[in-house]
VEXDREN-2710 file (C-alpha; in Angstrom, 1 decimal):
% VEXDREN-2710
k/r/px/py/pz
1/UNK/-316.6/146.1/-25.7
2/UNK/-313.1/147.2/-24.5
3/UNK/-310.5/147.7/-27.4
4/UNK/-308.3/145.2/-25.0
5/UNK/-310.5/142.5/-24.9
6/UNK/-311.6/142.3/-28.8
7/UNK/-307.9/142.2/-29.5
8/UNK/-307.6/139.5/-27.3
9/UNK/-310.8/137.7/-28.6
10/UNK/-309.6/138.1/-32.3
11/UNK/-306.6/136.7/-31.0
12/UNK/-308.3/133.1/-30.4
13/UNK/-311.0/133.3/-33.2
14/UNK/-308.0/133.5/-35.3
15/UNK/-306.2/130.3/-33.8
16/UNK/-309.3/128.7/-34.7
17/UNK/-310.9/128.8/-31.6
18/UNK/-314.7/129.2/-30.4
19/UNK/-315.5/131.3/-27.5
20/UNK/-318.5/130.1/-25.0
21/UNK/-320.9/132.9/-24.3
22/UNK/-320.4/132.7/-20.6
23/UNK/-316.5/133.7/-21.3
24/UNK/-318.1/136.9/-23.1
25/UNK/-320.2/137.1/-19.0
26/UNK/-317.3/137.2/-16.9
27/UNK/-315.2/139.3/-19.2
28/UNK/-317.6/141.8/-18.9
29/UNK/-317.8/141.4/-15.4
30/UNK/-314.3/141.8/-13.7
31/UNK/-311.2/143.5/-14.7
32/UNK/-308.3/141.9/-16.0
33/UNK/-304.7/143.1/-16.2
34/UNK/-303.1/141.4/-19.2
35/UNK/-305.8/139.8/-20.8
36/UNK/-304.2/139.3/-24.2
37/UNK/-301.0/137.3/-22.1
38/UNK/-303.8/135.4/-20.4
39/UNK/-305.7/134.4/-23.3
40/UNK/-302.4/133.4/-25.1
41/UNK/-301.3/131.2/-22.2
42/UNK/-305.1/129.4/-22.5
43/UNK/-304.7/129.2/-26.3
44/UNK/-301.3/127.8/-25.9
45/UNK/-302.7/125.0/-23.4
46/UNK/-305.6/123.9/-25.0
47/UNK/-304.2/123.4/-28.4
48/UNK/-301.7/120.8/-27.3
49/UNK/-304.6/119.4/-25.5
50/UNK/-306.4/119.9/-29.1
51/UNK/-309.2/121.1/-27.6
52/UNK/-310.5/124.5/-29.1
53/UNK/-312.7/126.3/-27.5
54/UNK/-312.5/128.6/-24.7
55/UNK/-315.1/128.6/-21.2
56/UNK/-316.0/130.5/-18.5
57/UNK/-314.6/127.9/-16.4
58/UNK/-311.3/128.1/-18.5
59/UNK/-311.3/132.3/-17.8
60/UNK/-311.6/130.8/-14.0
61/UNK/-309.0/128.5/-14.0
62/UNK/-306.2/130.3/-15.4
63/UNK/-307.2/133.3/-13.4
64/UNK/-307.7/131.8/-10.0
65/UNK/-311.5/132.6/-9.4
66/UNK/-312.6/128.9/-9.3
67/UNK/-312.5/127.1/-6.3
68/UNK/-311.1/123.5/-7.3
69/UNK/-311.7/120.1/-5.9
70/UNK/-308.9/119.2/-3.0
71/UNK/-306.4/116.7/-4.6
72/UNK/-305.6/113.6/-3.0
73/UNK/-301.4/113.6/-3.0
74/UNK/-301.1/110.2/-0.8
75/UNK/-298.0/108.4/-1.4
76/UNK/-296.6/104.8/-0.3
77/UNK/-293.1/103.8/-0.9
78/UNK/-293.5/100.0/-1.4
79/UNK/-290.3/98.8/-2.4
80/UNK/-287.1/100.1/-2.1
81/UNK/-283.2/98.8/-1.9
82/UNK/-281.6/101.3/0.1
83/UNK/-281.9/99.6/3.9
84/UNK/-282.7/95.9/2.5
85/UNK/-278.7/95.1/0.8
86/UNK/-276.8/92.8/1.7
87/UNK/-274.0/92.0/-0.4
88/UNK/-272.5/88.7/0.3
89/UNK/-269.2/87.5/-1.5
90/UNK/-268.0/86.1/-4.7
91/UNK/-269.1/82.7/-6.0
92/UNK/-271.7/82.2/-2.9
93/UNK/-273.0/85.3/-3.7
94/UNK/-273.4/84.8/-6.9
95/UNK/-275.2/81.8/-6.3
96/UNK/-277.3/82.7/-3.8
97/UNK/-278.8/85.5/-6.0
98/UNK/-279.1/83.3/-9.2
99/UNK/-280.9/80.6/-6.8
100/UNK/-283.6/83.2/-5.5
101/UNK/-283.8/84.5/-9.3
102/UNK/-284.6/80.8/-10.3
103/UNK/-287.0/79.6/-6.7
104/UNK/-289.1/83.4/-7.3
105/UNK/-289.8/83.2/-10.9
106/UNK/-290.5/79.5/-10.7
107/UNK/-293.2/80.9/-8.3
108/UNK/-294.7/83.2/-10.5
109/UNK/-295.5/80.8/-13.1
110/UNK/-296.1/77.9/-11.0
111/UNK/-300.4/79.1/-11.6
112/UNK/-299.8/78.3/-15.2
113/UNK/-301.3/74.8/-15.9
114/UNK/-298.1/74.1/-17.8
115/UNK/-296.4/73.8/-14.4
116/UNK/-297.7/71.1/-12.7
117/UNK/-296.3/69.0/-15.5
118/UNK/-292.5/70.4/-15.0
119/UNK/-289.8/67.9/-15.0
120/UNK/-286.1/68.5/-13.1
121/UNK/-283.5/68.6/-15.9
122/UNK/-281.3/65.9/-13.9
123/UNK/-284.3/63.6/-14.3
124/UNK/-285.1/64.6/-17.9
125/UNK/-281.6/63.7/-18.8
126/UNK/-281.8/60.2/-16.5
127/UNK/-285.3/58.7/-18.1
128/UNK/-285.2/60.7/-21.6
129/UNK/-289.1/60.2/-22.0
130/UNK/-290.8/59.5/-25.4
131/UNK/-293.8/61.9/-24.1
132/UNK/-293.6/65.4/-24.3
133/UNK/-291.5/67.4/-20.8
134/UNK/-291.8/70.5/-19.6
135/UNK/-288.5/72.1/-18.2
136/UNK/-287.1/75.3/-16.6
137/UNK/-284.1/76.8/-15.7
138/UNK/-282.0/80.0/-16.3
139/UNK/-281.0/80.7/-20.2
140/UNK/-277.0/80.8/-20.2
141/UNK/-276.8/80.6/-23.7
142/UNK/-278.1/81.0/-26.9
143/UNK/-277.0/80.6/-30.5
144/UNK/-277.9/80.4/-34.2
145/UNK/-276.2/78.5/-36.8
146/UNK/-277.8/76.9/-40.4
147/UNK/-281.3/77.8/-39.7
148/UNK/-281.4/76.1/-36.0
149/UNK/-281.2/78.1/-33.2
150/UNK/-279.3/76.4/-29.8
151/UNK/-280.8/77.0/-26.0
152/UNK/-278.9/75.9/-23.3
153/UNK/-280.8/76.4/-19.7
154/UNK/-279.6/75.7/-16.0
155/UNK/-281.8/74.7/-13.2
156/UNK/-280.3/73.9/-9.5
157/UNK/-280.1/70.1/-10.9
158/UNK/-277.9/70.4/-14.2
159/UNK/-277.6/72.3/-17.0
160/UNK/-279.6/71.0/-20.7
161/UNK/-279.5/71.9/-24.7
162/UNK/-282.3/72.1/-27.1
163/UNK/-282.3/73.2/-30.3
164/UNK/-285.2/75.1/-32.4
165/UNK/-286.1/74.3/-35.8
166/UNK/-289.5/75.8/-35.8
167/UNK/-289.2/79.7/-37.7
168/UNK/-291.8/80.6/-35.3
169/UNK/-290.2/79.8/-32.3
170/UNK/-286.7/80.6/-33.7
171/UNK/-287.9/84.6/-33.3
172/UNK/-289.0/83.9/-30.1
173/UNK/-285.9/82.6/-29.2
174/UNK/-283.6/84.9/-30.6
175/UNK/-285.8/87.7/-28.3
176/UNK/-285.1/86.0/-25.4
177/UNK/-282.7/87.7/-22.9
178/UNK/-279.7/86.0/-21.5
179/UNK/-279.7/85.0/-17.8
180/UNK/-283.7/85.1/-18.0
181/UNK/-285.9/82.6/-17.0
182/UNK/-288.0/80.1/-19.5
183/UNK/-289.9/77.7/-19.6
184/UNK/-289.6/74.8/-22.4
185/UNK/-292.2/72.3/-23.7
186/UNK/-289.4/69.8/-25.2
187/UNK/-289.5/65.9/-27.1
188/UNK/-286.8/63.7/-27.6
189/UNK/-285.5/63.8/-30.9
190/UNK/-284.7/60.8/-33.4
191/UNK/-281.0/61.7/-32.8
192/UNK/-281.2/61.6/-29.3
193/UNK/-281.2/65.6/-29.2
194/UNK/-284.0/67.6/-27.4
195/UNK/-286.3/69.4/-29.4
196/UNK/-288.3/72.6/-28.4
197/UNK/-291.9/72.7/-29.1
198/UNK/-292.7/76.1/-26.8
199/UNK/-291.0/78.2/-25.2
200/UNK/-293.1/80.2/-22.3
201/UNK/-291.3/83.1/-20.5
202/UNK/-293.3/84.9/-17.0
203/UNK/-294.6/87.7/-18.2
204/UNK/-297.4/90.0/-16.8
205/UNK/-301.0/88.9/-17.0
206/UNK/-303.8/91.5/-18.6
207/UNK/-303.5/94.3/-16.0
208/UNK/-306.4/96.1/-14.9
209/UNK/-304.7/99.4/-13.8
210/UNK/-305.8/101.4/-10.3
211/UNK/-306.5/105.4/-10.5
212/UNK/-306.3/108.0/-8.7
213/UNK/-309.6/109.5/-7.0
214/UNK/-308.9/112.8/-8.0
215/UNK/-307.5/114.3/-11.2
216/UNK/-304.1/114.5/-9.7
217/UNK/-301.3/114.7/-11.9
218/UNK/-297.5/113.2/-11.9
219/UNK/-294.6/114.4/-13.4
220/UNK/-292.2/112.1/-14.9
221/UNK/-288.7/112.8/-15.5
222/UNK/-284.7/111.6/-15.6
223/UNK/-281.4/112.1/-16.9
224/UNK/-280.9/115.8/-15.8
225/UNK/-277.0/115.9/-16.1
226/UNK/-276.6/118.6/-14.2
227/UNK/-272.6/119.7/-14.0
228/UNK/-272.6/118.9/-17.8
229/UNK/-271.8/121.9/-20.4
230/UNK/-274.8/120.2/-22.4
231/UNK/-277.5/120.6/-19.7
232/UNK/-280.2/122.2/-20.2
233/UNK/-280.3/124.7/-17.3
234/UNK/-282.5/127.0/-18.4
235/UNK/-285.2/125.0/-19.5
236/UNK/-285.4/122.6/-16.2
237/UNK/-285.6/126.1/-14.5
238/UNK/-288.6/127.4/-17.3
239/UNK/-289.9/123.9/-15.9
240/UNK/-289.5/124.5/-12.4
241/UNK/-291.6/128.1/-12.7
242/UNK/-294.1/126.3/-14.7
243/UNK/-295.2/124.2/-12.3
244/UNK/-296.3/127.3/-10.3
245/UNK/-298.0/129.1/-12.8
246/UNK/-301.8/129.4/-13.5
247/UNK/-301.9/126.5/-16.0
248/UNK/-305.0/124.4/-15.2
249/UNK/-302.1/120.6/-15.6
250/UNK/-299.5/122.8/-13.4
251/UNK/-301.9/123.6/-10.5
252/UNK/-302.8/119.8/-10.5
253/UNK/-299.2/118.5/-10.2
254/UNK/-298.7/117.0/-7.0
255/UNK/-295.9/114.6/-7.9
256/UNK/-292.7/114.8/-9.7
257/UNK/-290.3/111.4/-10.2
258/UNK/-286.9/111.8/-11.0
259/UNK/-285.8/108.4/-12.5
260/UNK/-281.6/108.6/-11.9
261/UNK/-278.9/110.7/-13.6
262/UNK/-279.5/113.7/-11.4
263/UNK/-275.5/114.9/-12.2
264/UNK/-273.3/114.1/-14.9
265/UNK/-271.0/112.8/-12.1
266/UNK/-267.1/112.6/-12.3
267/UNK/-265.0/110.4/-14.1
268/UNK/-267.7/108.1/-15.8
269/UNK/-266.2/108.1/-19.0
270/UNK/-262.8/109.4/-20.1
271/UNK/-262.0/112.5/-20.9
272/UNK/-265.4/113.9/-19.5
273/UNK/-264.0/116.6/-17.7
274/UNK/-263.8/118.4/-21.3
275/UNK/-267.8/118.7/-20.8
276/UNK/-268.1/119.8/-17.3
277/UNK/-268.9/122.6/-16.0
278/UNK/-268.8/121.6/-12.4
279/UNK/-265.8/119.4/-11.8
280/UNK/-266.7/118.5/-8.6
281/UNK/-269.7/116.0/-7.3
282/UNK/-271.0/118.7/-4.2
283/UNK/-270.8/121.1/-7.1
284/UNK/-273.1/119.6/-9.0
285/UNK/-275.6/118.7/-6.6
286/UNK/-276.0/122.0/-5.1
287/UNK/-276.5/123.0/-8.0
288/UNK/-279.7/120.5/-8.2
289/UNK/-280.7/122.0/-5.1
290/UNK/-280.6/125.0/-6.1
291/UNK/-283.0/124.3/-9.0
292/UNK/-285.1/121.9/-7.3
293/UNK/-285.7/124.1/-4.2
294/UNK/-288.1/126.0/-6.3
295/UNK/-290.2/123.4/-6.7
296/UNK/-293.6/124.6/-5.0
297/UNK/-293.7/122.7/-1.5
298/UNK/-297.2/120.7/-2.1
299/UNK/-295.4/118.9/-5.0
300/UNK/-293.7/115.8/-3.6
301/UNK/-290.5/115.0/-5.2
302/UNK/-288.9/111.4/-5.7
303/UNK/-285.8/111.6/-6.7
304/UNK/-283.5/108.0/-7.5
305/UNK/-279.9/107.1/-8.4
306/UNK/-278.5/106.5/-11.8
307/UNK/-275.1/105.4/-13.3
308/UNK/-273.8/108.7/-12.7
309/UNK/-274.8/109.8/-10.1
310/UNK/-272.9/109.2/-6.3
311/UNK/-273.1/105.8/-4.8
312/UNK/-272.5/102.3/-5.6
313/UNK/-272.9/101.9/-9.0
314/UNK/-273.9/97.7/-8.8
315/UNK/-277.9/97.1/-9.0
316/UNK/-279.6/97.2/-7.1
317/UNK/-278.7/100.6/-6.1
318/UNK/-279.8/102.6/-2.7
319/UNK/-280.8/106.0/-1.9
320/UNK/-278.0/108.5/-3.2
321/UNK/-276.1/109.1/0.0
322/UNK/-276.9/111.4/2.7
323/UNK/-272.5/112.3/3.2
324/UNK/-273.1/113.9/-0.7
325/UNK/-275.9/116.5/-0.1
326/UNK/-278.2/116.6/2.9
327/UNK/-279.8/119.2/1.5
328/UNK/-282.0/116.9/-0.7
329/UNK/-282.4/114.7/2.0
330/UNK/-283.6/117.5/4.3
331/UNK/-286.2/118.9/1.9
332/UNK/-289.6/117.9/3.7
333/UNK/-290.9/117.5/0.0
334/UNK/-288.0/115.4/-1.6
335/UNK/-288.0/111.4/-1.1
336/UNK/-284.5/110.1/-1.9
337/UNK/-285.0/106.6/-2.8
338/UNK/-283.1/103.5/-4.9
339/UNK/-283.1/102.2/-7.7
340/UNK/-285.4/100.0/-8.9
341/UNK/-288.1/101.3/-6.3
342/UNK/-291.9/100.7/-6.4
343/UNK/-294.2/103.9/-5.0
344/UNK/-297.8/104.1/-4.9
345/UNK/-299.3/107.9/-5.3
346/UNK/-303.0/107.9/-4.6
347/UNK/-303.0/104.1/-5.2
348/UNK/-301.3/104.0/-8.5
349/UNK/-298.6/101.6/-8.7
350/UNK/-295.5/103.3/-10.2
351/UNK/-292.3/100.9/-11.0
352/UNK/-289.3/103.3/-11.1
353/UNK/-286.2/102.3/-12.4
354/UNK/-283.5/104.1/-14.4
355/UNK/-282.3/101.5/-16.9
356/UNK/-278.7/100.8/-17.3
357/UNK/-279.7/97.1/-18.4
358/UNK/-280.9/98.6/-21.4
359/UNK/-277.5/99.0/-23.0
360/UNK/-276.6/95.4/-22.7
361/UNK/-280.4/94.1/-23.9
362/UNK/-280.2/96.2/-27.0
363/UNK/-276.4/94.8/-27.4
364/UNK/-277.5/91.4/-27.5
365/UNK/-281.0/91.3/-29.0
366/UNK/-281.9/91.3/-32.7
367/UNK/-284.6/94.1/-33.2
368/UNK/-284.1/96.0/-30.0
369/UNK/-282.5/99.6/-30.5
370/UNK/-282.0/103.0/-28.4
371/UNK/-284.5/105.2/-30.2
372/UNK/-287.3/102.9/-29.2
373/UNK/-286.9/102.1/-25.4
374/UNK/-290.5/101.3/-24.5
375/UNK/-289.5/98.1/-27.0
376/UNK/-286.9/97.0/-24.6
377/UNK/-289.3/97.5/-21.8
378/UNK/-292.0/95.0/-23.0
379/UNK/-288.9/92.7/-23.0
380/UNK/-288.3/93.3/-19.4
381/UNK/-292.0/93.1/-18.5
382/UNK/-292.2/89.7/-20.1
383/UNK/-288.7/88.4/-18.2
384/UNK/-290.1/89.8/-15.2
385/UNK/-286.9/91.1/-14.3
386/UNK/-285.1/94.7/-14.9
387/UNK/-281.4/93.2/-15.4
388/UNK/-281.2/89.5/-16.3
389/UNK/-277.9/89.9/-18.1
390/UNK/-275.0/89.0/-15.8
391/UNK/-270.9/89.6/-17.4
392/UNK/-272.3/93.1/-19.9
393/UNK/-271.6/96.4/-18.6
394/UNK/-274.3/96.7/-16.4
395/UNK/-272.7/95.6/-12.6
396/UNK/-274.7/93.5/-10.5
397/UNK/-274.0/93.1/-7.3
398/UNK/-274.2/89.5/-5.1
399/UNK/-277.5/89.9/-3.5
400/UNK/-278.7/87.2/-1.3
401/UNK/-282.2/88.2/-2.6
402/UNK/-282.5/89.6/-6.3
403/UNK/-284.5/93.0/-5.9
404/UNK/-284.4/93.4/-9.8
405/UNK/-287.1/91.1/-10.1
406/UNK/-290.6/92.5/-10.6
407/UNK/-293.2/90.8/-8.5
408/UNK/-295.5/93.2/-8.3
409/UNK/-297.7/93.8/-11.3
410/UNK/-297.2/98.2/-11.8
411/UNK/-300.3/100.5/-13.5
412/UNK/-297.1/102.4/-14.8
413/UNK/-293.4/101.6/-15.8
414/UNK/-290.9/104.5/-15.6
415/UNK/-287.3/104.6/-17.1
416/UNK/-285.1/106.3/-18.1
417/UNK/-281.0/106.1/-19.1
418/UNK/-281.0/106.6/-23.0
419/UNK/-282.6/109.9/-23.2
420/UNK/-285.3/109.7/-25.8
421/UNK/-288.6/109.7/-24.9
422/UNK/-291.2/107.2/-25.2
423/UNK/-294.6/106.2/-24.4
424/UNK/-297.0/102.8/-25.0
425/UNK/-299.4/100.3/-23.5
426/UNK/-298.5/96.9/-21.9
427/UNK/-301.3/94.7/-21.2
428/UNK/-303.0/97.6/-19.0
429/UNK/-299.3/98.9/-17.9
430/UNK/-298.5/102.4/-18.9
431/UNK/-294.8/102.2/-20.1
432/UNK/-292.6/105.9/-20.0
433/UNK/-289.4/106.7/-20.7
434/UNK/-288.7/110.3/-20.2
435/UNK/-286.3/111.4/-21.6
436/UNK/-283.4/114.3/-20.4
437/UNK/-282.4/117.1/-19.8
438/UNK/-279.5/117.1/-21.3
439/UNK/-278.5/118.3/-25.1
440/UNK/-277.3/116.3/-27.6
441/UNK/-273.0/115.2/-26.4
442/UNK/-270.3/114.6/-28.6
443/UNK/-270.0/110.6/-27.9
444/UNK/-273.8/110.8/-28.7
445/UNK/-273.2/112.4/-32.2
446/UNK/-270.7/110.2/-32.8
447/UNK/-272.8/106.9/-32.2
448/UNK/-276.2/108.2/-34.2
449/UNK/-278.3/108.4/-31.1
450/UNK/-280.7/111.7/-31.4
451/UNK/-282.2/112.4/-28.2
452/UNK/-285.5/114.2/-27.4
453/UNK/-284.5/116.8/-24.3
454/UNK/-286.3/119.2/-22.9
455/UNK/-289.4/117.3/-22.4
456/UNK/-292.1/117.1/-19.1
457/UNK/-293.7/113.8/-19.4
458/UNK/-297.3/114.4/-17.4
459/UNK/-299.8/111.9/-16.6
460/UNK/-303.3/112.2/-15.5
461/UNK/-303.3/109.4/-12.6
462/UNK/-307.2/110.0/-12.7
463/UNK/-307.4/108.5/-16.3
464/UNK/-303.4/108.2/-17.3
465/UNK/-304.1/110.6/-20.3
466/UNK/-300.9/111.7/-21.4
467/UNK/-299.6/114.9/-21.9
468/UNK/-295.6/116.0/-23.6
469/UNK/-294.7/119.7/-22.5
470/UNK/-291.8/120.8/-24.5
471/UNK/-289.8/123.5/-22.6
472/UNK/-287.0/123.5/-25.7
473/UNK/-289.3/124.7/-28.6
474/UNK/-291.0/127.0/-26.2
475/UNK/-288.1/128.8/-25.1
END
């Protein structure tokens, strides 16, 4: 055998790896420049997919002899902001948006057995029944004093207080997110009071999750930054090269989704200008261009707004706008698209949104934090809506119809904002949070939040395994 190729074995028996006698066959068979480079690359790979032994197939792969299955890379946009806003004014507004928040969600749980039993709060107040009432409404307040917690909930008939005195119920009611919808089981106390016996928020059902045909894979990522002095250039580019390499996940990729933040923007908090490199919007996105333009043609990229990036900044957000860079709008593979947007690839339902609600929800909910996001999205799952909180720092704008809400059921939930990474499993919904590319900032050091950069969350629509390529520790 060739000196070459029993370094290059020795190489992988001594990761711990097993080598299939057909690898030995088509070793012997063809000539291959760099063998010990390829054989590092496949050691590399299959480690983080703990998986350690090497194939002929493997050899084939990575070397472009095999002939593999044509990949289905269908996409739907479902759901999307950008042509359906129409801001109305003020109060009426206001109130429009709050009353198709209230008629929608009443909707969604009006199959729930509970329902046919609900009660206006108007007439709950009038007859004050000695029976148990069901009642539902907007929460607009909530508060804990001496062991008994306080709910105060508006329906289009009047507004109503209950208290809690059940410990139980107290933690379920101290989860609950202001401005969301609920639905209360409630008896007429002794004092004349109303006491909650449940509480009963939307929530998704068991999900049974659609998959791709093929073993196609997705891409997810957000908060790229770009114009910052802390992003990560280098490695988004190391990413951008990867995905047209040999690797047997990179030749599979078909879609990437970019969940907001593309630029650090201008003016978004003070003194940023200290940590620009680009001081100018255009700047910054041709530089995205730039990078993204790389980005093998057969990969479709969906790329959405965040709170940096140009636009209106009020949720629902659309599309970034054309008058900032046509060149991402003129890429036949780029899909510029708002924020929240719903997109089916190959079937798979992916819910996109890039989380700015998340700063007011962890704010104002016991338990929540940043370094867990997926947390906070089990909380919006169950509200059914991506920004119930009306007055925090996260603008809403008066939408006759409120596009925040989630109707439809997703396979996976993607969002980003707070820059750490996470990963779990809702009732059959895959929940991701990807992330940036961005290094750790000053304010960021200063507040304790520890971000995870770097990081190409990749997903298997066939079978939604899950796979974390880290481009910082690599380079």
């Amino acid at each position: 055998m060739k000196k070459d190729i029993v370094f290059a074995l020795n190489y992988a028996l001594n990761k711990g790896f097993q080598i299939h006698p057909n690898a030995f066959e088509i070793l012997g068979k063809i000539e291959i420049r760099d063998l010990e480079k390829v054989i590092r690359d496949i050691v590399r790979e299959k480690t983080k997919q703990k998986v350690f032994h090497i194939n002929q197939e493997d050899l084939e792969v990575f070397l472009g002899l095999k002939e593999e299955e044509e990949l289905l890379s269908d996409h739907k946009i479902l759901s999307d902001p950008t042509q359906k806003i129409t801001s109305s004014e003020g109060v009426v507004g206001f109130s429009a948006l709050f009353s198709d928040r209230f008629s929608k969600l009443k909707r969604i749980v009006s199959s729930r057995p509970e329902a046919k039993l609900l009660k206006s709060i108007s007439s709950v107040i009038a007859t004050k029944s000695d029976s148990d009432i069901f009642i539902c409404g907007l929460l607009v307040e909530r508060s804990s004093e001496r062991n008994v917690t306080k709910l105060v909930i508006d329906d289009p008939t009047g507004s109503l207080e209950s208290i809690v005195f059940d410990k139980d119920l107290q933690n379920v009611a101290n989860g609950l997110l202001i401005d969301q919808f609920v639905m209360e089981r409630i008896s007429l106390g002794r004092n004349g009071g109303f006491i909650v016996k449940d509480i009963i928020v939307p929530n998704i059902p068991d999900h049974v999750p659609n998959y791709s045909k093929t073993e196609t894979f997705a891409v997810f990522l957000s908060d790229l930054h770009v114009g910052s002095r802390y992003f990560m250039e280098k490695e988004l580019q190391e990413f951008v090269l990867w995905l047209s390499s040999p690797d047997p996940i990179a030749r599979k990729v078909r879609f990437v989704l970019v969940a907001g933040d593309i630029i650090d923007g201008i003016g978004i908090y003070p003194n940023q200008e200290k940590e620009l490199v680009f001081t100018n919007v255009n700047e910054q996105l041709k530089k995205v261009v730039e990078v993204f333009e790389k980005i093998p043609k057969h990969v479709k990229v969906f790329i959405m707004p965040g709170n940096h990036d140009p636009g209106r900044r009020a949720l629902p957000q659309p599309a970034i706008p054309k008058k900032y860079s046509l060149d991402l709008w003129n890429h036949e593979n780029f899909f510029m698209i708002g924020n929240p947007a719903l997109i089916s690839l190959n079937g798979v339902k992916v819910l996109m949104f890039h989380g700015q609600s998340i700063d007011d929800i962890v704010r104002t909910t016991p338990g929540l934090s940043f370094d867990n996001p997926t947390k906070v999205m089990r909380q919006l799952l169950q509200a059914r809506h991506l920004s119930p909180i009306y007055g925090g720092q996260t603008p809403l704008a008066p939408e006759v119809e409120d596009m925040m809400l989630i109707d439809d059921v997703p396979d996976v939930f993607h969002v980003g904002h707070v820059h750490v990474v996470g990963l779990d499993l809702y009732k059959g919904v895959l929940l991701i949070n990807s992330g940036a590319w961005q290094n750790q900032t000053p304010f960021q050091a200063s507040v304790g939040i520890m971000p995870t950069p770097g990081i190409a969350v990749i997903v298997n629509l066939k079978n939604f395994k899950v796979y974390r390529k880290d481009f910082k520790t690599e380079n």
